[in-house]
C-alpha positions as CSV (number, residue, x, y, z in Angstrom):
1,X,-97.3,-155.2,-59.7
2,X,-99.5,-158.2,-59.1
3,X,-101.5,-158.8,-56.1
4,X,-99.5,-160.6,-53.3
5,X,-96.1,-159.1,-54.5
6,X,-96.1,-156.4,-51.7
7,X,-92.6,-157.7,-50.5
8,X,-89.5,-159.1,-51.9
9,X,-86.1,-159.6,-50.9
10,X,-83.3,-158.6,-52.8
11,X,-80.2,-160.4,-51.5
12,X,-80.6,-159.7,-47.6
13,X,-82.4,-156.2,-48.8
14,X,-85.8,-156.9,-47.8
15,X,-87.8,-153.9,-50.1
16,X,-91.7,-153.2,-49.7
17,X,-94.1,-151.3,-51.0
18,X,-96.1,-149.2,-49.1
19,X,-99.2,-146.4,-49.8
20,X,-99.0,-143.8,-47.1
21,X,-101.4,-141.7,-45.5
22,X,-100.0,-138.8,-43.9
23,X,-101.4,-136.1,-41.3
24,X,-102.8,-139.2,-39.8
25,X,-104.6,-139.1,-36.0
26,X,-101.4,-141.6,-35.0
27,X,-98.9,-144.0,-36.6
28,X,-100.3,-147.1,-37.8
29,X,-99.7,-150.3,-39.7
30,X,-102.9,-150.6,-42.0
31,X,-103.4,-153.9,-43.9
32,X,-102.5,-155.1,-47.5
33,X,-104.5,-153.1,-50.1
34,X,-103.5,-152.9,-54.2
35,X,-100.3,-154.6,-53.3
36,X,-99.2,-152.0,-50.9
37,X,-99.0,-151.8,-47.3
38,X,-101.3,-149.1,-46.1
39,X,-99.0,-147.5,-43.4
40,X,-100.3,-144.2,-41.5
41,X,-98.1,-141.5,-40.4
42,X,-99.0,-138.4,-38.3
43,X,-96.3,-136.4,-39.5
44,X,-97.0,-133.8,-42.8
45,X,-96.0,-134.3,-46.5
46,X,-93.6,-131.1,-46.6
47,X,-90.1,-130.5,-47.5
48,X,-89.2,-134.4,-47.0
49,X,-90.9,-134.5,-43.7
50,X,-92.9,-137.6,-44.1
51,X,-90.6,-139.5,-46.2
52,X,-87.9,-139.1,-43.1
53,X,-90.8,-140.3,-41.0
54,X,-91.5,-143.0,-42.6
55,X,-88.2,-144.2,-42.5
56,X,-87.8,-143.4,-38.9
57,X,-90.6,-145.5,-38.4
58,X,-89.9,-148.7,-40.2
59,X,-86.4,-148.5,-38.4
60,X,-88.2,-148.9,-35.2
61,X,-90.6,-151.2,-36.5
62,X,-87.7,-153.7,-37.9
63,X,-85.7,-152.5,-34.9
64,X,-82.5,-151.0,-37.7
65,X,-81.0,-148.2,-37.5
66,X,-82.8,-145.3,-39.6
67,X,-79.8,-145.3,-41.5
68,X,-81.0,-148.7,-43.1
69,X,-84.1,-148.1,-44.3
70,X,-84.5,-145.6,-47.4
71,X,-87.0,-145.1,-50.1
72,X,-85.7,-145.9,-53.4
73,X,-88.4,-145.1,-55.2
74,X,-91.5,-142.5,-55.0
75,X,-90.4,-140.1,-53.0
76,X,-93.0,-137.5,-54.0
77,X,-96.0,-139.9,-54.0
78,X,-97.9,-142.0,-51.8
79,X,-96.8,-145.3,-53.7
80,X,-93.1,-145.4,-52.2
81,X,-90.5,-149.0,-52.5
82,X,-88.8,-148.9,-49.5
83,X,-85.5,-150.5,-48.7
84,X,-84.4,-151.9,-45.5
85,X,-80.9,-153.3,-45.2
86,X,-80.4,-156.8,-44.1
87,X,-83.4,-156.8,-41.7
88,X,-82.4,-159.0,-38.2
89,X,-86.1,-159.2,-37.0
90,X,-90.0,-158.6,-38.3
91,X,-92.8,-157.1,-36.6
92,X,-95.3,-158.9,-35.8
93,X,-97.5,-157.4,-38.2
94,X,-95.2,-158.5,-41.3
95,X,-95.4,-162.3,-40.4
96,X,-98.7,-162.2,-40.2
97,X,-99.2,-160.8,-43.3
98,X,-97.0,-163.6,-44.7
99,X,-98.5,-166.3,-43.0
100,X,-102.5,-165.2,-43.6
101,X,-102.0,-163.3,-46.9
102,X,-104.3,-160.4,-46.2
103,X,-105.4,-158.7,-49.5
104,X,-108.1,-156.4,-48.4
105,X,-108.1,-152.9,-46.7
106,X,-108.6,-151.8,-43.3
């Protein structure tokens, strides 16, 4: 994956890859790090609890329903692709991450 290429739409499918940090003191958007978005979670990594989190969390964050986000790929890692159906809005963080490019880490 090449720097910068953190995002990408597919059709109206926006997906983006993230790096997780779970057990985290709260939930947090970190910055662009290794082409990932550096997102902390407080919940725990077991029996699927972080992944449905995570989701949970981006739902709120591009204000879906949790039923439209998923992750399609790394379930069982950090490094996850996460889909999120035909997003209507972005947070704030996401457009300023397009507009200013940030590359480094929090």
């Amino acid at each position: 994956m090449a720097p910068g290429h953190w995002y990408y739409w597919s059709g109206k499918d926006l997906l983006i890859h993230v790096h997780i940090q779970t057990r985290a003191k709260r939930d947090e958007i970190g910055n662009i790090h290794n082409g990932r978005v550096k997102i902390r979670i407080t919940a725990p990594p077991v029996a699927g609890k972080a992944n449905k989190y995570l989701c949970a969390y981006l739902a709120g964050e591009f204000k879906q329903a949790q039923s439209a986000v998923e992750i399609i790929k790394g379930a069982l890692t950090r490094d996850k692709l996460v889909r999120i159906r035909r997003p209507q809005t972005s947070p704030d963080w996401f457009r300023e991450f397009i507009q200013t490019d940030k590359f480094s880490s929090r």
